[in-house]
SEFI-139631 format. One line per 2 residues: number of its first residue (from 1); their letters; for each residue x, y, z of N, C-alpha, C. Coordinates in Angstrom, 3 decimals, decimal comma. Layout:
! residues N
NUM) a) X:Y:Z:X:Y:Z:X:Y:Z | ...
***
This chain:
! residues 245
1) xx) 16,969:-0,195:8,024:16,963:-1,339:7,115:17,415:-0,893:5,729 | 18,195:-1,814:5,179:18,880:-1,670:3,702:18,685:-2,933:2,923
3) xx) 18,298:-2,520:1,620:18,757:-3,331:0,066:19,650:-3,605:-0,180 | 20,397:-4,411:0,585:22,347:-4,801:0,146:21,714:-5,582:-0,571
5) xx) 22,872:-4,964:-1,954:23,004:-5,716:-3,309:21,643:-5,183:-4,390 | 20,905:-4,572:-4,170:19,411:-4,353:-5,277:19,850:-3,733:-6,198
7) xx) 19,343:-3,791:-7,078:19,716:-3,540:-8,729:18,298:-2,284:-8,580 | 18,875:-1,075:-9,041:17,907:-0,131:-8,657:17,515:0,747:-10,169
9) xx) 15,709:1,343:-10,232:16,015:1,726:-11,825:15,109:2,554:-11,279 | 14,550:3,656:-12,218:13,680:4,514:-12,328:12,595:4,389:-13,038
11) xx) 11,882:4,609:-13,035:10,420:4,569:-13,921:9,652:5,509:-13,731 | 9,274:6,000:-15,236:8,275:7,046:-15,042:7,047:6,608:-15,282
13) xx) 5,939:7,614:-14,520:4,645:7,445:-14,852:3,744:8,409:-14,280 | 2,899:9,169:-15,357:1,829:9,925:-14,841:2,760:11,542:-13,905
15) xx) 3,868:11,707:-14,612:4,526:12,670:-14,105:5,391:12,792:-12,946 | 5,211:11,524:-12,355:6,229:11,235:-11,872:7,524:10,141:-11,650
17) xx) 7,903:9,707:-10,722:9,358:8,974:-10,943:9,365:8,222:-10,093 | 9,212:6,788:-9,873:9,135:5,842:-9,029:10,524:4,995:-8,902
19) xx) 10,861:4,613:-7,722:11,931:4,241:-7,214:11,971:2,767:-7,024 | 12,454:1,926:-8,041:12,512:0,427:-8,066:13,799:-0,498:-8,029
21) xx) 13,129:-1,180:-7,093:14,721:-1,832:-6,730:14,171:-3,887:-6,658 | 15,724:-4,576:-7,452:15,015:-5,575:-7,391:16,119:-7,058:-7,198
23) xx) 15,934:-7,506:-6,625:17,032:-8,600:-5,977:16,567:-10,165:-6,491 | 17,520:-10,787:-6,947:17,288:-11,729:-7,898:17,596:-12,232:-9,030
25) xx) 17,040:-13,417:-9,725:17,812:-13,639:-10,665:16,380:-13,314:-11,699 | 16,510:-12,623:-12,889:15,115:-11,743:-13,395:14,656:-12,835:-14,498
27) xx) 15,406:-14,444:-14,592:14,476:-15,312:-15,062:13,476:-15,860:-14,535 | 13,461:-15,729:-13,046:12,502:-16,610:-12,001:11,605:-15,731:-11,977
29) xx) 10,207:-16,219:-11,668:8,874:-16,156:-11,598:9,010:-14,253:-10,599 | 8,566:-13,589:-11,201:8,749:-12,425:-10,251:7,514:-12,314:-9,330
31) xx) 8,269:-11,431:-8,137:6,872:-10,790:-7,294:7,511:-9,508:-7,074 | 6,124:-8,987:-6,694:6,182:-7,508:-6,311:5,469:-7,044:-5,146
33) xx) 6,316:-6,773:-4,269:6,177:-6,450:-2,823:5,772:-4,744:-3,088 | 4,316:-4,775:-2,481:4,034:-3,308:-1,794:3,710:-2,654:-0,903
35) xx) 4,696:-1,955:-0,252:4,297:-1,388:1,299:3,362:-0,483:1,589 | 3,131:-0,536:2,875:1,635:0,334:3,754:2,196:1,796:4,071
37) xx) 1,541:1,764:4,590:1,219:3,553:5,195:2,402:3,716:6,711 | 2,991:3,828:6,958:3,678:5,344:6,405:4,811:5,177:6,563
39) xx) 5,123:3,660:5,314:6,565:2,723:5,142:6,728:3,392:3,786 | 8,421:2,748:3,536:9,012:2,479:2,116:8,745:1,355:1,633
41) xx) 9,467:1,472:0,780:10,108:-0,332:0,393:10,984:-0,959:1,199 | 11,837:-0,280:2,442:12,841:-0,823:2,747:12,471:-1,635:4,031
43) xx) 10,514:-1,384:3,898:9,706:-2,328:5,212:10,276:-3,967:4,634 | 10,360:-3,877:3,369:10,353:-5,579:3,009:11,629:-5,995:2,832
45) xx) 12,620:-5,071:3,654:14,132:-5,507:3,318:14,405:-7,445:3,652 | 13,918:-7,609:5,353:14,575:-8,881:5,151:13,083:-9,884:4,893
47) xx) 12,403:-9,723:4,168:10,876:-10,776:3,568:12,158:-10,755:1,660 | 12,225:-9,638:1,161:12,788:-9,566:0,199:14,390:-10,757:-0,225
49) xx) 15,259:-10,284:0,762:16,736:-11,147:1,187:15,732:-12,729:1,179 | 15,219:-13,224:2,066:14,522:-14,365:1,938:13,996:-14,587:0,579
51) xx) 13,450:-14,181:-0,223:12,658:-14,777:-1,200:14,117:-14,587:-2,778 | 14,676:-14,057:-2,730:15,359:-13,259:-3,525:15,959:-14,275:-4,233
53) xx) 16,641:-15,641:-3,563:16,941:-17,170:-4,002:15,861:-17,846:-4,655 | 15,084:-18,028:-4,787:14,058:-18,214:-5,681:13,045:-17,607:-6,537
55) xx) 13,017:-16,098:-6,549:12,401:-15,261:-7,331:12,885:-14,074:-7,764 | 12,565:-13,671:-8,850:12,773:-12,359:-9,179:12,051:-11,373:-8,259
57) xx) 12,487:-10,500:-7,400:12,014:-9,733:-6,202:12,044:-8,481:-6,423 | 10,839:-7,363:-6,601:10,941:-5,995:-6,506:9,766:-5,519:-5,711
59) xx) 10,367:-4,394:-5,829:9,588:-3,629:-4,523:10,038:-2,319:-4,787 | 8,688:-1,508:-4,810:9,040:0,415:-5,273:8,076:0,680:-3,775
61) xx) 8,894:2,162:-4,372:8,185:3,319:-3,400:6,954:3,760:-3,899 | 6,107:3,601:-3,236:4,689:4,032:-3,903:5,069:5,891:-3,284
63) xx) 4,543:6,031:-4,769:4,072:7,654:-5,261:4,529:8,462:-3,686 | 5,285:9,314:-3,682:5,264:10,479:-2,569:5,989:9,809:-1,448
65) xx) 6,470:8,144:-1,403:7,443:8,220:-0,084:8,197:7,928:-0,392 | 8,964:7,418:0,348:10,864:6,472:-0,135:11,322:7,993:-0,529
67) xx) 11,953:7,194:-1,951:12,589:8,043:-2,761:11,762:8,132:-4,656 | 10,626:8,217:-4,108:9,874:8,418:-5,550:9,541:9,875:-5,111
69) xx) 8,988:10,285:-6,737:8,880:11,677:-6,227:7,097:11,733:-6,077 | 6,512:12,874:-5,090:5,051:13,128:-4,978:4,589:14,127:-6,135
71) xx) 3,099:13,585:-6,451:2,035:14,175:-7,536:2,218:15,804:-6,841 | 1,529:16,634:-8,141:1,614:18,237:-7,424:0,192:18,268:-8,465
73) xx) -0,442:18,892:-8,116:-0,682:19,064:-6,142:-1,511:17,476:-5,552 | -1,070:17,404:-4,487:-0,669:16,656:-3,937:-2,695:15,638:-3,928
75) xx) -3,667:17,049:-3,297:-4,998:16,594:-3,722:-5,018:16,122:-4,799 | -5,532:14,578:-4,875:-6,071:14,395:-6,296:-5,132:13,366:-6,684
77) xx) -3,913:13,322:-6,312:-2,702:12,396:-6,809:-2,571:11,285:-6,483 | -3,050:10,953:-5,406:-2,836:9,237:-4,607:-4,343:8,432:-4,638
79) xx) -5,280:8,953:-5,937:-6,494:7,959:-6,361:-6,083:6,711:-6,383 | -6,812:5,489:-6,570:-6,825:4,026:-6,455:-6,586:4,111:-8,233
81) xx) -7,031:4,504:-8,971:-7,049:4,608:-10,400:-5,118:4,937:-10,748 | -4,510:5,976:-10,278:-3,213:6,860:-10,441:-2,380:5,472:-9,743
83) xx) -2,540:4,949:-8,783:-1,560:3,974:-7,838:-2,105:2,652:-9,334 | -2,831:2,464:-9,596:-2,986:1,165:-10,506:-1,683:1,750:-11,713
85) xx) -2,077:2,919:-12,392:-1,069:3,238:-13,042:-0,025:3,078:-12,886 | 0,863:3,541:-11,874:1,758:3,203:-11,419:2,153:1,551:-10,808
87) xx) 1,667:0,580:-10,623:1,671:-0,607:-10,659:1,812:-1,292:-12,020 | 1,178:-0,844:-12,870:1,265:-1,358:-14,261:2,822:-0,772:-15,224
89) xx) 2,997:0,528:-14,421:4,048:0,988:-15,427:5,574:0,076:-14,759 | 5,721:-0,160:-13,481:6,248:-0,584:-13,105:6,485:-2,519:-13,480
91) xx) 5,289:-2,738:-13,227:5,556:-4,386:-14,230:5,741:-4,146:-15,537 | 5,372:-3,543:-16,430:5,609:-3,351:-17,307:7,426:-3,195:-17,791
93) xx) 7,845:-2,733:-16,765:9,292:-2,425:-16,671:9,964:-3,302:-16,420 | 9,690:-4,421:-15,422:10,170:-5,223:-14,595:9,850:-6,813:-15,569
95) xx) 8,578:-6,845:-15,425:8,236:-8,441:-16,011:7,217:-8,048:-17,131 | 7,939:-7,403:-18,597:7,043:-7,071:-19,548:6,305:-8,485:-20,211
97) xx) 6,532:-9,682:-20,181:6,047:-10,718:-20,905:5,082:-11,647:-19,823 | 5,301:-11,428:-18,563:4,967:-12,545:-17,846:4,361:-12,091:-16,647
99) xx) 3,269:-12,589:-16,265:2,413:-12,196:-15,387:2,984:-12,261:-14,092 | 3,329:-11,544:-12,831:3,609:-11,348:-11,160:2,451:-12,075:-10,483
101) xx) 3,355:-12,209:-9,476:2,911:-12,505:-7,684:3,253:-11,013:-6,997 | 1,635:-10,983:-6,839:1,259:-9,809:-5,764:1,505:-9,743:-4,794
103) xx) 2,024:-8,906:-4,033:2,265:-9,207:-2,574:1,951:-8,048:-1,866 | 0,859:-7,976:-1,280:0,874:-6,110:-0,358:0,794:-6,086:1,174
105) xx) 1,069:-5,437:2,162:0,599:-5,211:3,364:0,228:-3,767:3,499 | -0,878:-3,531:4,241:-1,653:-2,711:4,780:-1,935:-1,505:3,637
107) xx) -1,812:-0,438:3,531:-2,059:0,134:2,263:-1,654:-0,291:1,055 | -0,548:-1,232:0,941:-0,294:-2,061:0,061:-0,722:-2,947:-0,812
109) xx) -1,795:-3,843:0,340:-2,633:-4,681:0,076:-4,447:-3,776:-0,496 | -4,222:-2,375:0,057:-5,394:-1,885:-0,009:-5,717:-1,257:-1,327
111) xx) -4,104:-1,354:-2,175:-3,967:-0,843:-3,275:-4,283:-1,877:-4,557 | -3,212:-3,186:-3,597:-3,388:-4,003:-4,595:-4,848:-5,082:-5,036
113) xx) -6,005:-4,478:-3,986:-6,721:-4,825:-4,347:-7,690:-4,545:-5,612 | -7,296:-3,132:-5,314:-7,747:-2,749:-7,007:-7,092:-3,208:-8,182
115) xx) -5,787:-3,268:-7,859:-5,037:-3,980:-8,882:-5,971:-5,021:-9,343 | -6,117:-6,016:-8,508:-6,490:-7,577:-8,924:-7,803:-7,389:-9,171
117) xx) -8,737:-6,135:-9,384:-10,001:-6,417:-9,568:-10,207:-5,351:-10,459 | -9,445:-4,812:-10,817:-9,990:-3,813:-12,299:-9,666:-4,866:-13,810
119) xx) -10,382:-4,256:-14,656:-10,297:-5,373:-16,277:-8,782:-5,121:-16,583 | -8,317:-3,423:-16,857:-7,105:-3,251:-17,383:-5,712:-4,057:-16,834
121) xx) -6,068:-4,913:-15,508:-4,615:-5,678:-15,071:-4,834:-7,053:-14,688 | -5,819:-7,692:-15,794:-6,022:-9,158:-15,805:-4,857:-9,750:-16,943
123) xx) -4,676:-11,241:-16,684:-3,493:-11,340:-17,493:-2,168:-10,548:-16,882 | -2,030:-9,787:-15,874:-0,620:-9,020:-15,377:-0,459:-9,710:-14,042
125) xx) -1,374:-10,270:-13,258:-1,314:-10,694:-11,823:-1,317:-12,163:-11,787 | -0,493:-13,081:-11,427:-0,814:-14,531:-11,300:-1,018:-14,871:-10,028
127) xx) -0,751:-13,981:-9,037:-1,487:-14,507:-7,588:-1,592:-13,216:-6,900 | -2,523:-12,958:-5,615:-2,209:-12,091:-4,723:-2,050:-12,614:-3,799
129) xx) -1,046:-12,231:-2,874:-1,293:-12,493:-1,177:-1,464:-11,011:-0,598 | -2,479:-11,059:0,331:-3,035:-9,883:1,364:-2,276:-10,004:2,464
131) xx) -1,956:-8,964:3,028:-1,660:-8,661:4,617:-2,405:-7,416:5,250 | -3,228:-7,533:6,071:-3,524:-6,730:6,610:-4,358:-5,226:5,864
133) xx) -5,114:-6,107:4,880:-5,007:-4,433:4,327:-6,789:-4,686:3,216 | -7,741:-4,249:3,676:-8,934:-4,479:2,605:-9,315:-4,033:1,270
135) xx) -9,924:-5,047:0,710:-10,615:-3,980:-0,424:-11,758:-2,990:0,215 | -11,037:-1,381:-0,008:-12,421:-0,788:0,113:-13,663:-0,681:-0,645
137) xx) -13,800:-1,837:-1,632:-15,087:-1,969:-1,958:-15,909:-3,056:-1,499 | -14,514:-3,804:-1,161:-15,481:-5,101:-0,155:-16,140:-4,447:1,364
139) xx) -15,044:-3,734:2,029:-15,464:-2,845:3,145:-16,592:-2,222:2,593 | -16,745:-1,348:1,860:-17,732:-0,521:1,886:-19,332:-1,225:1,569
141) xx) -19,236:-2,484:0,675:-20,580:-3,289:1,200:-20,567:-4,225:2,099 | -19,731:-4,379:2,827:-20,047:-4,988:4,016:-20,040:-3,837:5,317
143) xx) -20,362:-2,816:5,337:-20,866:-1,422:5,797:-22,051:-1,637:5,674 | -22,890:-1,148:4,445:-24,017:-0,742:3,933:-24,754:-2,234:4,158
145) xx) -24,406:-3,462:3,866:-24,899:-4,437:4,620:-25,476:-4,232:5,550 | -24,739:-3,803:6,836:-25,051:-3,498:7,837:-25,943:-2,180:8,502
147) xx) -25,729:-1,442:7,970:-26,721:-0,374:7,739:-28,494:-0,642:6,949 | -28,228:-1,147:5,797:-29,409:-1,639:5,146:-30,336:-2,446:6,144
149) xx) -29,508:-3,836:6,829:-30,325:-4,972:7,827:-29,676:-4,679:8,917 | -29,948:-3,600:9,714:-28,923:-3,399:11,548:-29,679:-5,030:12,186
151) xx) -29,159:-5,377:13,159:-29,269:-6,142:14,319:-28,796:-5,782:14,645 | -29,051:-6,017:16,293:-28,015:-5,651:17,579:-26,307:-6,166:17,283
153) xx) -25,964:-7,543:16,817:-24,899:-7,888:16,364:-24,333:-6,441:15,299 | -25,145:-6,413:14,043:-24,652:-5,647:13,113:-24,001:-4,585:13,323
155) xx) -25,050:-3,981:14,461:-24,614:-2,588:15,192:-23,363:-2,503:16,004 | -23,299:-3,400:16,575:-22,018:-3,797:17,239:-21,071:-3,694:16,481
157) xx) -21,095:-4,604:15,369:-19,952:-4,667:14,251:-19,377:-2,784:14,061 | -20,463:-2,614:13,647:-19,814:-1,304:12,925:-19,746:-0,399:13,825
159) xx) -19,896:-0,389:15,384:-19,344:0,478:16,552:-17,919:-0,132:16,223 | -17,815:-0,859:16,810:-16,661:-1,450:17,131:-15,616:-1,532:16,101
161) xx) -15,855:-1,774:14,589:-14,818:-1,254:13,434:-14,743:0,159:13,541 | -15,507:1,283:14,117:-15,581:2,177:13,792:-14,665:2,855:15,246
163) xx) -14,457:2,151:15,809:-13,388:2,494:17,136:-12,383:2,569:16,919 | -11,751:1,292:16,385:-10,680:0,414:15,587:-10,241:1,277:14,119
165) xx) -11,012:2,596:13,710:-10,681:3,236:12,631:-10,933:4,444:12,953 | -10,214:4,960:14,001:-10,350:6,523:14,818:-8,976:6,839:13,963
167) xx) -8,226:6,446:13,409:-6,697:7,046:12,912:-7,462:8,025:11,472 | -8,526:7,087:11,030:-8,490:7,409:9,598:-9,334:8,835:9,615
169) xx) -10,172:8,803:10,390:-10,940:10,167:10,940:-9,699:11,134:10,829 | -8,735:10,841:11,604:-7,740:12,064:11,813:-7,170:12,000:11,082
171) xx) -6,609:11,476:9,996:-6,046:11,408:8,826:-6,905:12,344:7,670 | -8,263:12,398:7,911:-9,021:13,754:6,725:-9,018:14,841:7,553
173) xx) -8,613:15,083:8,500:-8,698:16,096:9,144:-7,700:17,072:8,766 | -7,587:18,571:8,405:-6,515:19,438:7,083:-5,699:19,639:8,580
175) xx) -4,519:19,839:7,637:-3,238:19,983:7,949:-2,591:19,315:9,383 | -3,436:18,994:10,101:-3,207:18,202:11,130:-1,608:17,345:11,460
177) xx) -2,323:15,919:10,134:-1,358:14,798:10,555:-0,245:15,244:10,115 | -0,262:16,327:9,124:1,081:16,431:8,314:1,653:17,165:9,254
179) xx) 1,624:18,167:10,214:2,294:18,653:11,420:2,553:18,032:12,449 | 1,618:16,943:12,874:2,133:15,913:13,645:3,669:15,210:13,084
181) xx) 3,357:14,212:11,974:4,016:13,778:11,344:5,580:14,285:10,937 | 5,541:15,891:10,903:6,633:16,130:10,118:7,390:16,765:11,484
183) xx) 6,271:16,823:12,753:6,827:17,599:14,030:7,610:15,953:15,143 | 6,163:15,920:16,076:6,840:15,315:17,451:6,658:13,534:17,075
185) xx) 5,474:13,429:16,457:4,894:11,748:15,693:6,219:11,179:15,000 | 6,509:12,241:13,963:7,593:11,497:13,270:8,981:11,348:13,871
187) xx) 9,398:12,022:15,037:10,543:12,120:15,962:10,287:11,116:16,771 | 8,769:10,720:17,003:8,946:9,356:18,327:8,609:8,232:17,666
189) xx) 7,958:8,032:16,392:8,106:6,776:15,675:8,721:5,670:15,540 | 10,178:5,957:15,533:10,610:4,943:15,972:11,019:4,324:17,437
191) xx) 10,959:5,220:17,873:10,570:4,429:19,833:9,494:3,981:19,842 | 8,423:4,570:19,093:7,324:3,778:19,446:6,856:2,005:18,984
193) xx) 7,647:2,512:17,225:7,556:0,797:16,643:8,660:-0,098:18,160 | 9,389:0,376:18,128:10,311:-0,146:19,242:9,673:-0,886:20,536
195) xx) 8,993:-0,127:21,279:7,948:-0,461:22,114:6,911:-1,389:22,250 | 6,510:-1,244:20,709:5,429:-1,843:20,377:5,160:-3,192:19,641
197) xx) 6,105:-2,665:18,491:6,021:-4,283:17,328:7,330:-4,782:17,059 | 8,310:-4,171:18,602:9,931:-5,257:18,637:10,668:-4,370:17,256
199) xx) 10,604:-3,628:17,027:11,548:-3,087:15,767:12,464:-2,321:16,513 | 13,918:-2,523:16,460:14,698:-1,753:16,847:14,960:-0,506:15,822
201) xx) 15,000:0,512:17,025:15,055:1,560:16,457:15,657:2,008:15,570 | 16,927:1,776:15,744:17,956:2,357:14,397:17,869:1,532:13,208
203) xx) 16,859:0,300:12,922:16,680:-0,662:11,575:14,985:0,139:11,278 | 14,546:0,689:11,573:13,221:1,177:11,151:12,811:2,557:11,641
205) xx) 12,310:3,526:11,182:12,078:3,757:9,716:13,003:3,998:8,654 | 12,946:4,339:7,987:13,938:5,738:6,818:14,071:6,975:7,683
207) xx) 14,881:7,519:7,002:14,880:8,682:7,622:13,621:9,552:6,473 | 13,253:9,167:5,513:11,986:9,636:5,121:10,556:10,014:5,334
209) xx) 10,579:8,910:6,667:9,513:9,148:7,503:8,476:10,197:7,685 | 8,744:11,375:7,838:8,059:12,502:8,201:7,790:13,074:7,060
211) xx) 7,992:12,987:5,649:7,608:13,253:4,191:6,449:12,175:4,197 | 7,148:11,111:4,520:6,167:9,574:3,402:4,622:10,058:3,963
213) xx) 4,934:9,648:5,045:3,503:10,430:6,369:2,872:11,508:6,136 | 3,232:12,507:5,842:2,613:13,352:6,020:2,008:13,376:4,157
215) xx) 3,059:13,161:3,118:2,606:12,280:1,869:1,185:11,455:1,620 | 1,682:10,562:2,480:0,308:9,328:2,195:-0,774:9,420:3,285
217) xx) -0,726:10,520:4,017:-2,573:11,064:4,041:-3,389:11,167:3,371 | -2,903:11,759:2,064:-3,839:11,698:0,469:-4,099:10,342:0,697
219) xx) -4,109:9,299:0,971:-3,893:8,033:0,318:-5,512:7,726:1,086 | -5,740:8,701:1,975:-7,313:8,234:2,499:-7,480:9,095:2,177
221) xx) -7,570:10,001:2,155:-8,591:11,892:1,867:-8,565:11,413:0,417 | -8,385:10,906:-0,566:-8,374:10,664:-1,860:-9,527:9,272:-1,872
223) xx) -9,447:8,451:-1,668:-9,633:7,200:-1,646:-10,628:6,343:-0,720 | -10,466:6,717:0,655:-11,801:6,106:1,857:-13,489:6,216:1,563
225) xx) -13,470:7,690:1,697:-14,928:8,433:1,177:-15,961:8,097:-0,150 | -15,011:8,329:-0,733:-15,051:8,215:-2,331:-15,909:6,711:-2,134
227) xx) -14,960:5,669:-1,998:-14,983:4,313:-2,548:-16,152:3,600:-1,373 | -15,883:4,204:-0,212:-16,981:3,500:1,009:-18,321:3,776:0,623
229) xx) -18,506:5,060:-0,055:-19,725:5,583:-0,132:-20,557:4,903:-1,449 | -19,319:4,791:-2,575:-19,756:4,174:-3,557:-19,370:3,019:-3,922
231) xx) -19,117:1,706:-3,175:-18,291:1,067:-3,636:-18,531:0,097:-5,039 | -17,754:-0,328:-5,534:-17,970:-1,030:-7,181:-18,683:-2,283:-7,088
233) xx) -19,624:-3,120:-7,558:-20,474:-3,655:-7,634:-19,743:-4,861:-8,516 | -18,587:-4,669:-9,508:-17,730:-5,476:-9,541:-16,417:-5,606:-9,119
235) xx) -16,324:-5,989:-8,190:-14,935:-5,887:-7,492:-14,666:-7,277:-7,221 | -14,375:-7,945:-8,276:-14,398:-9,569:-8,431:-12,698:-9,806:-8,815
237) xx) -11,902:-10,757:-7,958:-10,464:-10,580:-7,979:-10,225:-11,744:-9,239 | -9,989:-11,578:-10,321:-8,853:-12,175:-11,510:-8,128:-12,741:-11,531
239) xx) -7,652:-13,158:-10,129:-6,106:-14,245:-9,810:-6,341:-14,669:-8,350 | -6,300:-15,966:-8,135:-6,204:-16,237:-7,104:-5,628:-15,385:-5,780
241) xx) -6,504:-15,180:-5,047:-6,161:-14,322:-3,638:-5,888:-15,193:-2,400 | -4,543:-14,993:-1,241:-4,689:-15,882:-0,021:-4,639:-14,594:0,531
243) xx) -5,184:-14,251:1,627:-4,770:-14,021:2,772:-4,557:-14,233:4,312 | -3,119:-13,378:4,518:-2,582:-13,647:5,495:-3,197:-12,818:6,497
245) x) -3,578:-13,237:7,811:-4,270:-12,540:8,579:-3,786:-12,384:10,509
***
């Protein structure tokens, strides 16, 4: 998949160099598309082409895939705090006067939830839409919910999310995914989206793949633990939220 026609810029922030590309006419109402785990930007090639006639449309590489460059060292770099940074430096670039439409799927959405619920990026967000992707502070008290008052239901719940989240286990596990990823995972990836969610092979992934991946493991070893264990007590969203489910 390709950006035919994107108007492409650089932006720095926090030491590194984020890769922004944006299709449109840059008077219309902008949004900002952000991709999941263990995509580019070039996941939102044809959602982007669609919207691009009526909005100002961008979409970066979050920190360490695409073609942005990764934090050194790498521990420590893909916090929920460092990705807000980088969200802000980027509107800031893009729509300095006028508040965005959020748009995330799956780590995307998991990012931009902090976006829409920290003080420093009220007034910057005029809507979110979710795909697939939680606040881990909403997750993490609706955990401890369940832990605090078990029922047989409750218990169920959190077997059964906790089945459904065997990837993320292996994702803190050292050096692992990144040898998977950069070995036989990232070589059958795309047969497998192929197989699985109808993506023909040669339109998905990047050939970046086996970096972004093995990259945005930080993105839970940084971020899951941390936030499940403690999650924020205000995590109240600032702009209207839909999600798509």
């Amino acid at each position: 998949m390709s950006l035919v026609g994107a108007r492409e810029r650089w932006v720095r922030t926090g030491g590194i160099e984020l890769c922004v590309a944006e299709l449109g006419d840059d008077r219309q109402p902008t949004v900002v598309l952000v991709h999941g785990y263990p995509d580019s930007k070039e996941v939102w090639s044809e959602v982007a082409v669609r919207l691009a006639d009526r909005f100002h449309v961008v979409l970066y590489d979050v920190r360490g895939h695409g073609r942005s460059t990764a934090p050194q060292p790498l521990r420590g770099g893909f916090t929920l705090e460092k990705l807000t940074d980088d969200f802000l430096a980027v509107v800031d670039a893009v729509s300095p006067d006028e508040p965005v439409h959020l748009v995330g799927h799956d780590w995307g959405s998991v990012q931009s939830w902090e976006f829409v619920t920290v003080a420093r990026t009220e007034g910057r967000i005029a809507s979110f839409t979710s795909m697939s992707g939680p606040s881990l502070d909403h997750f993490g008290h609706w955990i401890k919910q369940r832990m605090k008052r078990p029922t047989p239901r409750r218990a169920a719940q959190l077997v059964g999310q906790g089945a459904k989240s065997w990837y993320v286990y292996m994702l803190h596990t050292p050096v692992l995914p990144e040898l998977a990823w950069r070995g036989p995972l990232g070589r059958r990836w795309p047969k497998i989206l192929e197989r699985v969610e109808k993506v023909p092979a040669g339109d998905y992934p990047t050939a970046s793949l086996p970096t972004d991946a093995a990259h945005g493991a930080w993105l839970y070893r940084d971020n899951v633990r941390p936030r499940l264990s403690r999650p924020r007590d205000d995590a109240y969203a600032h702009a209207p939220v839909q999600l798509i489910t």
